[in-house]
C-alpha positions, 0 to 999 in steps of 0.5 A: 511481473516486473519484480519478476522480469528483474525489475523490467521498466515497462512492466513496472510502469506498467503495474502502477498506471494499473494500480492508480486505475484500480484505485479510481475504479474501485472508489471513484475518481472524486475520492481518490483525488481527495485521499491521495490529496489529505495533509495526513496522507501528503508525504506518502503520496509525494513518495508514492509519486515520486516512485511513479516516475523514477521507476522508469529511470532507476527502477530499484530506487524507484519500487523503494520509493513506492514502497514507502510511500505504499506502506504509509499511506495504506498504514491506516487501513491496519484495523481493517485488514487485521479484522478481515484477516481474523475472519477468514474461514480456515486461515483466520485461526493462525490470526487467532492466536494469543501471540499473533492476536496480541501483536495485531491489537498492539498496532491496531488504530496506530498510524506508522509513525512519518 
């Protein structure tokens, strides 16, 4: 809604405290702290976070922040996603596909490079 709003602060902030709430409640507190705290996963989580605060004082700067940081720390998460979204009833067979399927096992079990 905050993207939607022109980045409206409050709404952005707003929709990250959601988004930490629902990492916590979905995999627990205790394995959330130990996924944002990994060494691998440091340099998403201090550009995640950064992007948590600066969101509220130059929020286009700050959603960049958050996406990066988002895309590497989730990056690991690529193998899965890929396998889930091959599974779906109707839309899975466009992931079937030679080329899309060939693109996906390309990236599969590669970490974004940092």
């Amino acid at each position: 809604m905050g993207i939607v709003f022109f980045f409206d602060k409050g709404l952005l902030a707003m929709g990250n405290i959601l988004f930490i709430s629902g990492v916590s409640l979905t995999i627990g507190p205790k394995s959330t702290m130990q996924f944002f705290m990994k060494r691998q996963n440091f340099k998403g989580t201090i550009s995640f976070g950064s992007g948590f605060f600066v969101v509220v004082g130059w929020p286009v700067i700050g959603m960049i922040l958050e996406a990066y940081g988002f895309v590497i720390l989730f990056s690991g998460f690529w193998p899965t996603l890929a396998v889930f979204l091959q599974r779906i009833p109707i839309l899975g067979w466009v992931f079937q596909q030679p080329f899309i399927r060939s693109f996906m096992d390309r990236y599969r079990g590669k970490r974004v490079p940092v």
